[in-house]
N, C-alpha and C positions, 0 to 999 in steps of 0.2 A: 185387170179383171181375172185372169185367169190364175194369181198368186195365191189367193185364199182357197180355189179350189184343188190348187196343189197342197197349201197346207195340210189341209183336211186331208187328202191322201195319204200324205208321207207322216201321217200319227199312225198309218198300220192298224188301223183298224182291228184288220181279221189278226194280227198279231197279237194286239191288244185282249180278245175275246177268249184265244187262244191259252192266251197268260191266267187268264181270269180261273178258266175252268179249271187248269190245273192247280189253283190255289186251292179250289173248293172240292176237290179231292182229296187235299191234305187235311181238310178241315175232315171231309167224310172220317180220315182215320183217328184223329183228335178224339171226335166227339164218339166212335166206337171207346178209344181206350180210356177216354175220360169214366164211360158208364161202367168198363170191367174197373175200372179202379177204385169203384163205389163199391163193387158187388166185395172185391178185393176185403177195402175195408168193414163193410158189416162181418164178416167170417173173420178179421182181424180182432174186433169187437170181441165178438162170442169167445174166443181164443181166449184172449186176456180175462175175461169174467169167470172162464174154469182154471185160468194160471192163476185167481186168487189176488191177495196181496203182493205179491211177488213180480205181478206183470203190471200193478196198476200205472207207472210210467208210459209204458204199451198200451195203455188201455186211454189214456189221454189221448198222447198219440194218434193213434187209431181213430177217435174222435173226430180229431183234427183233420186226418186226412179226409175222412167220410165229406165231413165238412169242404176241402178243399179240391174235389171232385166235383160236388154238388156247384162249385163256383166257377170251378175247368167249363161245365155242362154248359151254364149258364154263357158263360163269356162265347163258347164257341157258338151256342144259336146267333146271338149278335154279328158275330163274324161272318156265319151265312149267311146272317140278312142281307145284310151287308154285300157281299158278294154276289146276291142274287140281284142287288138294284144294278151292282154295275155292269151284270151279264145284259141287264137290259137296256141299260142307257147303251151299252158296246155293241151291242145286237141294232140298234136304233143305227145308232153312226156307221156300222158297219154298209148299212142298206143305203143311206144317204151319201157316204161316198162312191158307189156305183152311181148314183146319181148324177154327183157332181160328175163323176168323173163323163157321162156321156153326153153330159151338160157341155162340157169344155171339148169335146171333141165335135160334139154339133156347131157351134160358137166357131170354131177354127173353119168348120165347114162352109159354114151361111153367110149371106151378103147381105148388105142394104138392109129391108125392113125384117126380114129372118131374123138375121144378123141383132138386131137393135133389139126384136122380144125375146130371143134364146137371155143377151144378158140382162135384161130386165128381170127375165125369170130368176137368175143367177143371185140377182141382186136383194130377189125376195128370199132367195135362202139364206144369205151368207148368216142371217143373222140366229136362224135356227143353227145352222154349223157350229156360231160359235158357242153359242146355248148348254148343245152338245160335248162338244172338248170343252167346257168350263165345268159342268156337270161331271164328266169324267174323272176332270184331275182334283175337285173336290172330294169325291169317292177315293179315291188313289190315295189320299191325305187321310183320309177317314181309317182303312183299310189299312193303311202304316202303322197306325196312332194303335188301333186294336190288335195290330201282332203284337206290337211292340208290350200293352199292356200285359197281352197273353203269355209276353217270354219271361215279363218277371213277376206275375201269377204262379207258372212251374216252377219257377225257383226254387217259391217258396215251398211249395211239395217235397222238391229235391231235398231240402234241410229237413223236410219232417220227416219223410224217407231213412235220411242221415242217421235223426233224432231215432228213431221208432230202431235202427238196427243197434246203435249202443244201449238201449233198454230192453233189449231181447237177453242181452248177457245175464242180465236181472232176471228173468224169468222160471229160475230153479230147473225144475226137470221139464219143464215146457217151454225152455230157453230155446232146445234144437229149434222146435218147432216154428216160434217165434221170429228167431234168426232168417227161416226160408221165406217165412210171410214179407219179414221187412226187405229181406233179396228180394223177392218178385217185384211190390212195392218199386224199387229204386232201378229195379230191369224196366217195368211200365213207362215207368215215368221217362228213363233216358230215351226210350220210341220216342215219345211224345217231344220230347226235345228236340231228335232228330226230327220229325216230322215239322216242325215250327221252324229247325234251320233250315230246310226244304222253304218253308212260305217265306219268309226273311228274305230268300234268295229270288226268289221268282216276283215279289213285292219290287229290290231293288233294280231289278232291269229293265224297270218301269222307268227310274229316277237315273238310272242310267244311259237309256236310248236315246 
């Protein structure tokens, strides 16, 4: 009797919760630099439309990126939603295993007919418990699947990043300029990188515990 409500314990609950929120902080800084990355690109835009023929390369470019922001933006709301069901499914099971757990210390306690309703009661939970940790690790799959798309989402920025700095040499006398646009550009982007290797990391010791 008392094995399922060790299980349900040793998933760490408050551990688990703990993991959760600090994904959805890294998300918090995503979706800031995803919107500077927009602003980034409209002033990249304008740029290339006073460099003329000369920047129209940049000016695709630019396009693109604007475009590939708007899709950054997009994908990270999902990721918080995301996030926000499993702070509450984790928040759920968090409160249910104090349960169990004073469930299983009453249970060790009580005799005779005590004894026989404590695991009766026991009996009616286990199946919410598992309800719970199956719901979880559904989320946890969901929640991999979405970094996962988001790391080669930036990728592809990276390359347009890439693209947009060897068309800035193009740009005639508004080449300098162009050149620090696509630097800032490819500085943004690498945060963003790093902040999604931060969720990657904190995702896997999920699948590691």
């Amino acid at each position: 009797m008392g094995s399922h409500l060790m299980s349900v314990a040793n998933h760490d609950a408050g551990g688990e919760l703990r993991r959760i929120v600090r994904i959805n902080e890294e998300i918090k800084k995503v979706v800031a630099t995803a919107f500077k990355i927009n602003l980034m690109a409209m002033n990249a835009i304008f740029l290339a439309k006073r460099a003329g023929q000369s920047a129209l390369g940049f000016g695709v470019l630019s396009n693109e990126l604007r475009r590939f922001a708007m899709d950054l933006q997009r994908q990270m709301e999902t990721l918080r939603d995301a996030t926000y069901g499993s702070v509450a499914t984790v928040t759920t099971l968090v409160k249910q295993s104090r349960v169990d757990r004073v469930l299983e210390r009453t249970r060790i306690l009580c005799k005779g007919q005590g004894r026989q309703s404590v695991e009766q009661r026991i009996l009616t939970r286990q199946s919410s418990d598992d309800g719970h940790l199956r719901k979880v690790a559904a989320l946890n799959r969901r929640l991999s699947q979405l970094i996962a798309d988001t790391v080669q989402l930036v990728e592809l920025g990276s390359v347009l990043a890439r693209s947009a700095k060897i068309e800035a040499a193009y740009g005639g006398g508004f080449s300098s300029a162009l050149m620090q646009v696509s630097s800032d550009f490819e500085q943004t982007i690498s945060e963003i990188q790093s902040s999604l290797d931060n969720l990657t990391k904190h995702q896997a010791r999920e699948f590691a515990a």
